[in-house]
N, C-alpha and C positions, 0 to 999 in steps of 0.2 A: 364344684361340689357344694350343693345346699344345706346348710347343718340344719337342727330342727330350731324352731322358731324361737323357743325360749332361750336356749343357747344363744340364740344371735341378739336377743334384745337384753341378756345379760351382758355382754359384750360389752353391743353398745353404750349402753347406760353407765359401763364401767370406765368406756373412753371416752366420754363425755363429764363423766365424775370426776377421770384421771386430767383435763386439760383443766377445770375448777380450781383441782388440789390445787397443781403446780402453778396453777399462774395466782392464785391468791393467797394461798396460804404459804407458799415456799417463795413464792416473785420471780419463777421462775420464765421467764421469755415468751412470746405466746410461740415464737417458730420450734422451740424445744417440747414444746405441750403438745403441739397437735402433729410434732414427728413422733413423740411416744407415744399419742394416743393413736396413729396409725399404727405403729409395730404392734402393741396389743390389742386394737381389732383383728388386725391381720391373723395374730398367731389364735384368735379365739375364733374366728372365722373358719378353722383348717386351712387358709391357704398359705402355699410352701412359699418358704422365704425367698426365693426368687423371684416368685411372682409377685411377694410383698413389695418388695424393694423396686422392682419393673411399672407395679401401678403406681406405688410416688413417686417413680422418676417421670412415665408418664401425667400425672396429674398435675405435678410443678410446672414440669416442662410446657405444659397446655396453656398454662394461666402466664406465665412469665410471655408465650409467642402473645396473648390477649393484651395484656397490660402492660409491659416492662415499660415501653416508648409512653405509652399516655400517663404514668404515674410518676416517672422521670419530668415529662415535659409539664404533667401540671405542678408538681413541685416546685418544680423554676422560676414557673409563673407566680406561683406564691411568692415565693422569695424577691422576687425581682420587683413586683409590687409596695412590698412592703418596702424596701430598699428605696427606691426613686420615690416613696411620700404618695403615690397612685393614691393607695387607700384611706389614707387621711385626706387626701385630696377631694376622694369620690364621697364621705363621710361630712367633711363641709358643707359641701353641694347639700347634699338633703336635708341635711339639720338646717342651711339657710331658706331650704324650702317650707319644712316642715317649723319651724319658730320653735325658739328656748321653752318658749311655755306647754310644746310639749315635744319636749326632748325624750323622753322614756322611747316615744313612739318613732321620733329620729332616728334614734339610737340602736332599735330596735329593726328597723328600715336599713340602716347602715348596715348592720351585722347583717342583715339577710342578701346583699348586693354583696358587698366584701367576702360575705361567703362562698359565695359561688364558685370561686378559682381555689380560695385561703380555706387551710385547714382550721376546724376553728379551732383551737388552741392555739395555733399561733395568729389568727386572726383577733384573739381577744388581747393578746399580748401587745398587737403592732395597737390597739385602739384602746387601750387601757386609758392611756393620759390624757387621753382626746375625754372620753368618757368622767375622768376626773373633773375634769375643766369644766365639762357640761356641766353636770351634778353641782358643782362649789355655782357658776355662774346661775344659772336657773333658782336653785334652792329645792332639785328635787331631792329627794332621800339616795344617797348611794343605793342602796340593794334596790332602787324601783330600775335606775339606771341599768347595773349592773345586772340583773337576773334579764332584764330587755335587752341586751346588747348581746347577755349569752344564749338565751333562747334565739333571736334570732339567727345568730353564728348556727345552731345546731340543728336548727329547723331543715337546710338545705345539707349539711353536710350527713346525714342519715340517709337522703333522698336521693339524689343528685351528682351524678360524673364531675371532676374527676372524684371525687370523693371515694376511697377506699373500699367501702362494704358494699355500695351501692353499684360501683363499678366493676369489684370482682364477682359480685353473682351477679349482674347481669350478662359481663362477659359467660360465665359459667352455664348460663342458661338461654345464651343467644338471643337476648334483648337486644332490642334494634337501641341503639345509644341515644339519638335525635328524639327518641318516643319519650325515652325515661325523663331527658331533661326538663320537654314541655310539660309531661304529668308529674314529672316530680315536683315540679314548680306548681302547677295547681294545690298540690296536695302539702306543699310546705307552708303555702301562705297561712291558710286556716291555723296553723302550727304555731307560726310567726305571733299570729295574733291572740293564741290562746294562749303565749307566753308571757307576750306584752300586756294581758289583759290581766291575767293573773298577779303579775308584779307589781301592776299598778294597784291592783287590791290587797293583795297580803303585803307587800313592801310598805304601805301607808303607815303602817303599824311601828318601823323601827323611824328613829329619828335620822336626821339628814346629817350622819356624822362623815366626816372627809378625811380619806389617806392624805396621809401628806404625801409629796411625791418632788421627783425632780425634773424638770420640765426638760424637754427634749429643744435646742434652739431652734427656731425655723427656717428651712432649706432656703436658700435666694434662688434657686433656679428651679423650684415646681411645677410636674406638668400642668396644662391646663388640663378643665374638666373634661374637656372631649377627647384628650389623648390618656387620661387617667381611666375614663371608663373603655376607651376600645379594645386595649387588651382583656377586655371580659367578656365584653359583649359580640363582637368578631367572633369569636371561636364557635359562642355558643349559637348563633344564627347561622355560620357555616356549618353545625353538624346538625343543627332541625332541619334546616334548607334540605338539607341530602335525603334525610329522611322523608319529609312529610310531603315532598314533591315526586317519590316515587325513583328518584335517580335511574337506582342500580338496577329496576326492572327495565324501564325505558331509558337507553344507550343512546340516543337519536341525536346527532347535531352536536359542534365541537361544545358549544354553551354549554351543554348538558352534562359532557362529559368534563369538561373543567369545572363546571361546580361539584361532580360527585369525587373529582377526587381534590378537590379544596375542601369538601367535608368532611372527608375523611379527619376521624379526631384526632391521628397522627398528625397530621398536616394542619389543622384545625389548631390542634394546639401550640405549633411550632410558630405558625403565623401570630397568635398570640405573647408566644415568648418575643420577639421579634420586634412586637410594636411596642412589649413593655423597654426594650430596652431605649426605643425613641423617646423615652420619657426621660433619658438624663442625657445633658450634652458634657459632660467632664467625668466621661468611664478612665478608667486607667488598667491596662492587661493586668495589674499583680488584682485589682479590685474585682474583674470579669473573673477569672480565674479561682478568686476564694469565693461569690457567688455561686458560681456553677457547680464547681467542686463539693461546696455547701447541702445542694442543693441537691445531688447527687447521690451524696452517703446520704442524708435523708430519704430518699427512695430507694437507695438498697435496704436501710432496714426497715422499711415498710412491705419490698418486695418480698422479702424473706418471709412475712409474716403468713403473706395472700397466697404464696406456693408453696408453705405448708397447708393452709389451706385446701389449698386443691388437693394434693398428694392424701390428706385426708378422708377427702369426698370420692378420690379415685377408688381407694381399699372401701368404702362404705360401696358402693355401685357394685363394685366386684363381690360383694356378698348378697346383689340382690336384696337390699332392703326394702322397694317397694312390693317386691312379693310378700316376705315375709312380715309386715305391717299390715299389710292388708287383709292376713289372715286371723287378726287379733281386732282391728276397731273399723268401726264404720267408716272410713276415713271422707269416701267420697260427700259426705254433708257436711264436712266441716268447711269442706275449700280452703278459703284463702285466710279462715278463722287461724288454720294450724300453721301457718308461718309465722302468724303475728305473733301467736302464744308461745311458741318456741322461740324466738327471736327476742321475745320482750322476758324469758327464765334466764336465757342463758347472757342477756347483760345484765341484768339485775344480780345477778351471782357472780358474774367476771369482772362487769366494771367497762369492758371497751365496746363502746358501737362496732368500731371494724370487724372486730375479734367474733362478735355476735352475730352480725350476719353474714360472715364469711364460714362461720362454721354452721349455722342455721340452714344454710345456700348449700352446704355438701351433704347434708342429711335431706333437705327439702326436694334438690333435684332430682334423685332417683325415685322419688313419690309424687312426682309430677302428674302421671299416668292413675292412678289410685284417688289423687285430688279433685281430679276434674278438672287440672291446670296446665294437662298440658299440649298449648295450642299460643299463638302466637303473642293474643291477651291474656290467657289465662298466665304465661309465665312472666308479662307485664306485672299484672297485679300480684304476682308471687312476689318478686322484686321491691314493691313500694308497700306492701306489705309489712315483709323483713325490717324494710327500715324505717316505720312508724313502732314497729317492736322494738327496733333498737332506740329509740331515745328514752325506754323509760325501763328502770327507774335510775337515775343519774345520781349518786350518794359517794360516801366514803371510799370506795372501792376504782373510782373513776377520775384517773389523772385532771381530766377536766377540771372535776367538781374544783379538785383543791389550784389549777390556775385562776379561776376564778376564784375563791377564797382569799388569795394568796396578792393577788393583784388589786383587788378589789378592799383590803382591807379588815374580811366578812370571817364574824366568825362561823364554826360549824352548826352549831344549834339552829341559828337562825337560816342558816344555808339550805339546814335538812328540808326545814318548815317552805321557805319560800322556794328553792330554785328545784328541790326533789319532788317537790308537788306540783311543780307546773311540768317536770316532764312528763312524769304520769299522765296532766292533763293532755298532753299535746300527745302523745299517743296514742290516747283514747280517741280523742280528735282527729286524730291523721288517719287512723286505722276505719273512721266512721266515710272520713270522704274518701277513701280506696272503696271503702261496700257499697259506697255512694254509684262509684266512677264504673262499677264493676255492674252493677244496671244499666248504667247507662251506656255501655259498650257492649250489651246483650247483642 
């Protein structure tokens, strides 16, 4: 049953208000927000609570068969990295390539490779004291460092599998995975550097004051560089490989077929847990056991988050919102304008990247049709999109801001000025090379 159009965009706009409230003003859980903001679409919707309850069961259930294994498995990876010194490891490496004198852009380089497995929050965390050291030895200013090590971290984690928001809607929207990571990567770098650039100009401003900090001792048995970066780099050439070679349409030959399911990101990513663990020779089962274990409830509440999500996007689809939008705005001129926009209200007012385009992604995809997006690139650039919306605007409201603050020794004033206004910048920027990408895949 179809209710009339303003009923349904009242609704909306009230379940979209309602997951705001709760998660900002009250700090109420995002997986609690967007299960109440589905019961009251549902029930503003007309439909019977059976059927309510049937489409977030199926909606969850969708996204958990997509992700569970790849969010699990890249978690690990995270963790296992940071644990065996990998990442400090691969963060040496660069800085000795790139020179102290200019570390901003190291550092900056570092976070954007680190990132790619490592969440960044807890990739700014594992690289904190690395980042200290820089700063005190060079004599750059803390915040140039810092705002460069966190834009970079954040550049790819908006963009890029396994990363959360970018993985649940593309899973949501049957994004080939191998597509997203090489264009998410195009479209991060410009990002990288509009971070780094910006830090280096507004940072100039505070003087070169240093946390004091406690230095961590240095491991005796470090992997080298080439076994620090393979767990990252493996995974992510096995799942472009699968993709941009065609695999799963041409079946031909055992080659073929053993790269497509070594691409597979399942397997992809396993392989990568795998080789991080070759990076420490003195594991011990109680140590394996509190990593994994670790690493594990970290993926459960993140799971919880992205199958609310879906359950959400399930009951939106079920009321038919791309009909009912479409009879109110032009939609199809905006394209790939309206993800960005939506994506870039609803983190500026929540606070979480994931949160925002995982819920951006349940409202976007049934407008797919409407947008003129939906086709195989058009729901590419839906995608990278989203998550050029989602890095800005980064403030108060966004656990980030304050690990960085927090780690960093920074206070908030200066935080707003330099790190809130480069994500802006990088947004704008990222959102400029999608319109870019999105001609040039005419």
């Amino acid at each position: 049953m179809q209710v009339p159009v303003f009923q349904f965009i009242f609704f909306l706009l009230l379940g979209i208000g309602l997951i705001f409230l709760l998660s900002v003003r009250f700090r109420i859980p995002a997986f609690y927000s967007l299960m109440a903001a589905s019961l009251v679409v549902g029930v503003g919707l007309e439909i019977s609570a059976p059927d309510i309850i049937s489409y977030m069961k199926d909606g969850f259930g969708n996204i958990m068969k997509s992700l569970g294994f790849i969010i699990v498995l890249g978690t690990a990876l995270g963790v296992l990295l940071a644990h065996t010194g990998s990442s400090r490891v691969m963060a040496g490496f660069i800085l000795r390539i790139v020179g102290e004198k200019n570390a901003a852009l190291g550092i900056s380089i570092t976070g954007f490779i680190v990132g790619l497995p490592v969440f960044c929050d807890s990739g700014y965390i594992v690289l904190s004291g690395l980042n200290q050291s820089l700063s005190k030895r060079s004599g750059t200013p803390v915040m140039i460092t810092s705002i460069s090590l966190a834009t970079g971290l954040l550049s790819v984690h908006c963009l890029i599998l396994p990363h959360l928001g970018a993985t649940a809607a593309a899973a949501a929207m049957g994004v080939d995975f191998g597509k997203l990571i090489l264009y998410g990567i195009a479209i991060a770098i410009p990002a990288m550097l509009t971070g780094y650039g910006w830090a280096r100009y507004a940072g100039k401003k505070y003087p070169a004051v240093f946390k004091e900090e406690n230095p961590e001792p240095e491991s005796t048995s470090q992997p080298t560089v080439l076994k620090s970066f393979l767990p990252v780099m493996i995974p992510i050439v096995l799942i472009a490989l699968k993709s941009f070679l065609g695999i799963e349409k041409e079946l031909s030959g055992i080659p073929l077929k053993l790269l497509s399911f070594l691409g597979d990101p399942v397997i992809a990513l396993t392989i990568g847990v795998l080789l991080a663990f070759t990076n420490s020779r003195n594991w011990k089962k109680i140590e394996i056991s509190s990593l994994l274990t670790e690493s594990a409830e970290k993926a459960g509440a993140i799971l919880v988050i992205i199958g609310a999500g879906g359950a959400f996007g399930a009951v939106l689809a079920a009321g038919k919102i791309g009909d009912q939008i479409s009879h109110l705005f032009p939609m199809t001129s905006m394209g790939i304008l309206f993800p960005f926009l939506l994506t870039f209200i609803i983190k500026t007012a929540q606070g979480s990247s994931t949160v925002a385009i995982i819920t951006a992604s349940s409202i976007i995809l049934p407008l797919l049709p409407v947008l003129g997006l939906d086709s195989e690139t058009g729901r590419l650039l839906s995608v990278l999109s989203m998550g050029a919306g989602s890095m800005m605007i980064s403030q108060a409201n966004d656990a980030y801001f304050w690990v960085i603050a927090k780690f960093s020794g920074l206070e908030m004033k200066p935080m707003l000025k330099v790190y809130s206004m480069a994500t802006f910048l990088m947004g704008i920027v990222s959102f400029t090379a999608v319109y870019i990408l999105s001609l040039l895949l005419k």
